[in-house]
Z-matrix of the N, CA and C atoms (Angstrom, degrees):
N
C 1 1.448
C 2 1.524 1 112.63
N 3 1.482 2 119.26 1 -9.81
C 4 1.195 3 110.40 2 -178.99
C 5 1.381 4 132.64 3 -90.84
N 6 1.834 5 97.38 4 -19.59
C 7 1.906 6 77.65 5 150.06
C 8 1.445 7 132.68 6 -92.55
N 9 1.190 8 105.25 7 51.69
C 10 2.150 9 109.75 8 -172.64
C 11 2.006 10 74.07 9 -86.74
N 12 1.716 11 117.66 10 -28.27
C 13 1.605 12 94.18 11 -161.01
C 14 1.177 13 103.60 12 -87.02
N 15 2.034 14 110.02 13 -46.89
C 16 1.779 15 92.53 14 -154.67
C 17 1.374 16 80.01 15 -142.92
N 18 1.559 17 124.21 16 161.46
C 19 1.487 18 127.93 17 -168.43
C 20 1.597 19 91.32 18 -79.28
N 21 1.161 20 91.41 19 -163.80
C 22 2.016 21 110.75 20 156.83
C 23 1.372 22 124.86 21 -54.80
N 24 1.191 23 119.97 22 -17.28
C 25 1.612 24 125.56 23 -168.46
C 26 1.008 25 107.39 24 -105.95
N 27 1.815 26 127.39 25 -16.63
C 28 1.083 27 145.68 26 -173.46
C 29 1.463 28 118.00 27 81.87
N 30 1.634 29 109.44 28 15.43
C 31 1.369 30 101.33 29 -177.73
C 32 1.704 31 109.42 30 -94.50
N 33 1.350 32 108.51 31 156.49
C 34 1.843 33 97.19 32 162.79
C 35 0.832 34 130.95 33 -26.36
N 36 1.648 35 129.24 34 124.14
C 37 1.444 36 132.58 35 -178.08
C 38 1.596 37 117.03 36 -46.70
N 39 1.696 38 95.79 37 -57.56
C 40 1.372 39 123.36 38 -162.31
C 41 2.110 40 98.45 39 -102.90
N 42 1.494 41 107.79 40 131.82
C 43 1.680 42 90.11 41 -157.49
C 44 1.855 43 70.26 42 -124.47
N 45 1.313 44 132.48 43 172.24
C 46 1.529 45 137.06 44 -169.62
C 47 1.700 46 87.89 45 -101.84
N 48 1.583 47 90.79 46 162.03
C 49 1.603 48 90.46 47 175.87
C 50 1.411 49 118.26 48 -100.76
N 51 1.055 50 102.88 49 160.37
C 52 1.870 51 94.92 50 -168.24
C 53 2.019 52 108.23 51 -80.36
N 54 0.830 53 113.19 52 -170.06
C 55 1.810 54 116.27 53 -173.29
C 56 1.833 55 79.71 54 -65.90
N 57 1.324 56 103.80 55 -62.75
C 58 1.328 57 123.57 56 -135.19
C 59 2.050 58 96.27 57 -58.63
N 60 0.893 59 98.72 58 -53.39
C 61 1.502 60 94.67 59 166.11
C 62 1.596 61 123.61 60 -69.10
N 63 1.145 62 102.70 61 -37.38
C 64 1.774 63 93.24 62 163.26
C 65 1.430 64 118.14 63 -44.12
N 66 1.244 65 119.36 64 -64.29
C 67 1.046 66 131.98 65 174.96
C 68 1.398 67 120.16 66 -45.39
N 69 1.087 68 121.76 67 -53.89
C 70 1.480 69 131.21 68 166.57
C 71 2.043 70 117.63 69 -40.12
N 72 1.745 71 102.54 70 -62.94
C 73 0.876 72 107.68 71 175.25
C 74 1.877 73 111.99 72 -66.25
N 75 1.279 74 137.11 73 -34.56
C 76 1.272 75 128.25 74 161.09
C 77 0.885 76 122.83 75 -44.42
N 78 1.600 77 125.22 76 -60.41
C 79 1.344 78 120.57 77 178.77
C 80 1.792 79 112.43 78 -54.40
N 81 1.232 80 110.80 79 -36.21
C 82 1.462 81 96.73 80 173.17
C 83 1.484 82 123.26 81 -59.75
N 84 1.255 83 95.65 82 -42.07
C 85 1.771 84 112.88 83 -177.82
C 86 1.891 85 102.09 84 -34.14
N 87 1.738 86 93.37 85 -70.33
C 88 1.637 87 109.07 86 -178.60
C 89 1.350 88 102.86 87 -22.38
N 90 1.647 89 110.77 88 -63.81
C 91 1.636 90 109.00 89 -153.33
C 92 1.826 91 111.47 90 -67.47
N 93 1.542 92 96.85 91 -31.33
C 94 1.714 93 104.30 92 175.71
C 95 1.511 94 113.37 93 -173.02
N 96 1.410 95 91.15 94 136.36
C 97 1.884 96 90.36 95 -174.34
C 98 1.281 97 114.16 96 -68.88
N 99 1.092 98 116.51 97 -41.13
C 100 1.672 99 122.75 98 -170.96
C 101 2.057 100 101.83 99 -99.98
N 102 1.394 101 102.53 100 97.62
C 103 1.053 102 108.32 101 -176.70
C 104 1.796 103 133.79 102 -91.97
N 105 1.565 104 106.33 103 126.67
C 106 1.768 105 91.22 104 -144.48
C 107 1.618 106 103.84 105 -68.54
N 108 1.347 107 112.61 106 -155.27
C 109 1.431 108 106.78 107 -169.07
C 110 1.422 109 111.38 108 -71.97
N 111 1.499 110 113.95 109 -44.81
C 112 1.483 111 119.98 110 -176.82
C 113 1.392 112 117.80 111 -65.87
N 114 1.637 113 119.69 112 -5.50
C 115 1.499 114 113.64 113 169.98
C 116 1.722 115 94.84 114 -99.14
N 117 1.365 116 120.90 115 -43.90
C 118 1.533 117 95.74 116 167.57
C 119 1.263 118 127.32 117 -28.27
N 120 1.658 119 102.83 118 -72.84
C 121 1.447 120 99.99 119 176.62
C 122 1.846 121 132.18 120 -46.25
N 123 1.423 122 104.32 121 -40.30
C 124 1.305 123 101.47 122 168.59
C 125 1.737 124 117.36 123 -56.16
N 126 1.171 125 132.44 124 -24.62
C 127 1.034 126 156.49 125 -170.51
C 128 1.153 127 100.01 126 -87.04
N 129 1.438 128 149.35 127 -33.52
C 130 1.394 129 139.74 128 172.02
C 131 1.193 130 98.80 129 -80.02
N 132 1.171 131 135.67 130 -47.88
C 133 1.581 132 130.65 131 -166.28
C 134 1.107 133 97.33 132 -74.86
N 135 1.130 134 132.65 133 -62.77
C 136 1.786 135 119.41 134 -170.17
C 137 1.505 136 119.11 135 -49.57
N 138 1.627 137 111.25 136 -36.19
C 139 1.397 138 110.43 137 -161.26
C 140 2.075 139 91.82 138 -101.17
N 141 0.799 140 95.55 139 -14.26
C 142 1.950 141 94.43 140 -159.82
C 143 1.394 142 106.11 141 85.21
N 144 1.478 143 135.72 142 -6.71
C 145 1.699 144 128.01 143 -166.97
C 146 0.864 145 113.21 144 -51.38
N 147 1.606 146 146.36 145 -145.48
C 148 1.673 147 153.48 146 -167.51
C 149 1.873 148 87.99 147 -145.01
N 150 1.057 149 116.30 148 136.86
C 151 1.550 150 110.03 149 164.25
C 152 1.776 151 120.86 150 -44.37
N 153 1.475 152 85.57 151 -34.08
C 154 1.686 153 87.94 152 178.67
C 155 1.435 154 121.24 153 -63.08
N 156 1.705 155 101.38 154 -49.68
C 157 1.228 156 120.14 155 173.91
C 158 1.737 157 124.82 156 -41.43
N 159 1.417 158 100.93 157 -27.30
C 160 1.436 159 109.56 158 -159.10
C 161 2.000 160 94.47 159 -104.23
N 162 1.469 161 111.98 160 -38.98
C 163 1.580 162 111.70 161 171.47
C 164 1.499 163 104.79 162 -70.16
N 165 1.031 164 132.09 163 -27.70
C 166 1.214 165 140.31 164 178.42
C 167 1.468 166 117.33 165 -59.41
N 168 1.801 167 114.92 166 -54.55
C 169 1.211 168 113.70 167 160.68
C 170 1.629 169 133.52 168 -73.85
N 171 0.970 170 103.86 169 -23.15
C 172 1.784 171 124.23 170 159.06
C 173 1.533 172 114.93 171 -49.24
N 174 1.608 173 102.25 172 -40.40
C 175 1.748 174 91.45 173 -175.80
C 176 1.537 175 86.24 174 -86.61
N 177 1.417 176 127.34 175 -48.36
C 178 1.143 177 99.95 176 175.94
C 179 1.930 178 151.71 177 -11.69
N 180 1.364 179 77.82 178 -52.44
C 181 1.848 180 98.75 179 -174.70
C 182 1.219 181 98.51 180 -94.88
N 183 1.316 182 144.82 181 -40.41
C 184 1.297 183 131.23 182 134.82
C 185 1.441 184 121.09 183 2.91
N 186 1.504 185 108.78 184 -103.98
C 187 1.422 186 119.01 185 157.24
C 188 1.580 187 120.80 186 -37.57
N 189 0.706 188 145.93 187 -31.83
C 190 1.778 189 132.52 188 165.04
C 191 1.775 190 101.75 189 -62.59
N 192 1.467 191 110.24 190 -44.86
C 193 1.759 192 88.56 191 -166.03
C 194 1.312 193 112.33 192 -104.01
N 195 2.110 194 116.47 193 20.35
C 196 1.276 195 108.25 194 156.64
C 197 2.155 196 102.51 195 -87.23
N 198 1.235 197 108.43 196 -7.90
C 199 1.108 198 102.13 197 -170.92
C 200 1.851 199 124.54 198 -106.83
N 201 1.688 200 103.52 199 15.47
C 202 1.349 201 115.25 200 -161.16
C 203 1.722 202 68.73 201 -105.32
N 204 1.685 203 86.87 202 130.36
C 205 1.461 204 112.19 203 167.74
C 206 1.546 205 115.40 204 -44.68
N 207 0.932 206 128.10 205 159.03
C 208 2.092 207 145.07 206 -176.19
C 209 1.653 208 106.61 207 18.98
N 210 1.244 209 105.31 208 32.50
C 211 1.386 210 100.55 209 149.79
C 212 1.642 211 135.18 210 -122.25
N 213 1.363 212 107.31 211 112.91
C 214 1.220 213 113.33 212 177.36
C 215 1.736 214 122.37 213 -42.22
N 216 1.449 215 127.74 214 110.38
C 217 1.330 216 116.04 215 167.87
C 218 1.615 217 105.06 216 -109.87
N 219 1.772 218 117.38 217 121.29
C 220 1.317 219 108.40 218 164.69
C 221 1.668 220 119.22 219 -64.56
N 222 1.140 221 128.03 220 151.70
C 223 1.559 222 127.93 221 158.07
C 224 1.405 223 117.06 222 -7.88
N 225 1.006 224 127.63 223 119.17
C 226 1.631 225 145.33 224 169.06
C 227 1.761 226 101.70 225 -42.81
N 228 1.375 227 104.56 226 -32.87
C 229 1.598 228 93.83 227 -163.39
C 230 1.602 229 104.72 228 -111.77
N 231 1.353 230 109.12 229 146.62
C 232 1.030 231 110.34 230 -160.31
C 233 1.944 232 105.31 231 -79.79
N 234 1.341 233 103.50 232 134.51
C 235 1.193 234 100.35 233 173.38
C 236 1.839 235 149.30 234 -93.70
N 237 1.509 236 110.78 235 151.78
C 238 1.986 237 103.48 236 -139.73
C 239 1.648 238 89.22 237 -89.68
């Protein structure tokens, strides 16, 4: 339980994201929620994030707009 506070280095686990990566990761969002590997990766290099960091916030926003009242979200995945 003791790194939920601070890693090994003792710094904050969880660090805020800067504008500049918000932004980055939104604009990806727009083009597609479920983002394939090669926009992940572009997405680590541009922002510096962790892959986790960046699927992590993806399910995030995911989850907020299956859960914002009277709005319809179809399936994340595209269908065959």
């Amino acid at each position: 339980f003791s790194n939920r506070i601070k890693d090994e280095r003792g710094e904050p686990r969880q660090t805020k994201k800067t504008p500049e990566q918000i932004n980055a990761l939104e604009a990806s969002f727009e083009m597609d929620c479920t983002p394939s590997v090669q926009e992940q990766i572009r997405l680590i290099e541009e922002t510096g994030l962790t892959r986790r960091q960046i699927v992590g916030w993806f399910n995030y926003q995911r989850k907020k707009l299956e859960d914002e009242p009277g709005v319809y979200v179809e399936r994340w995945y595209p269908s065959e």
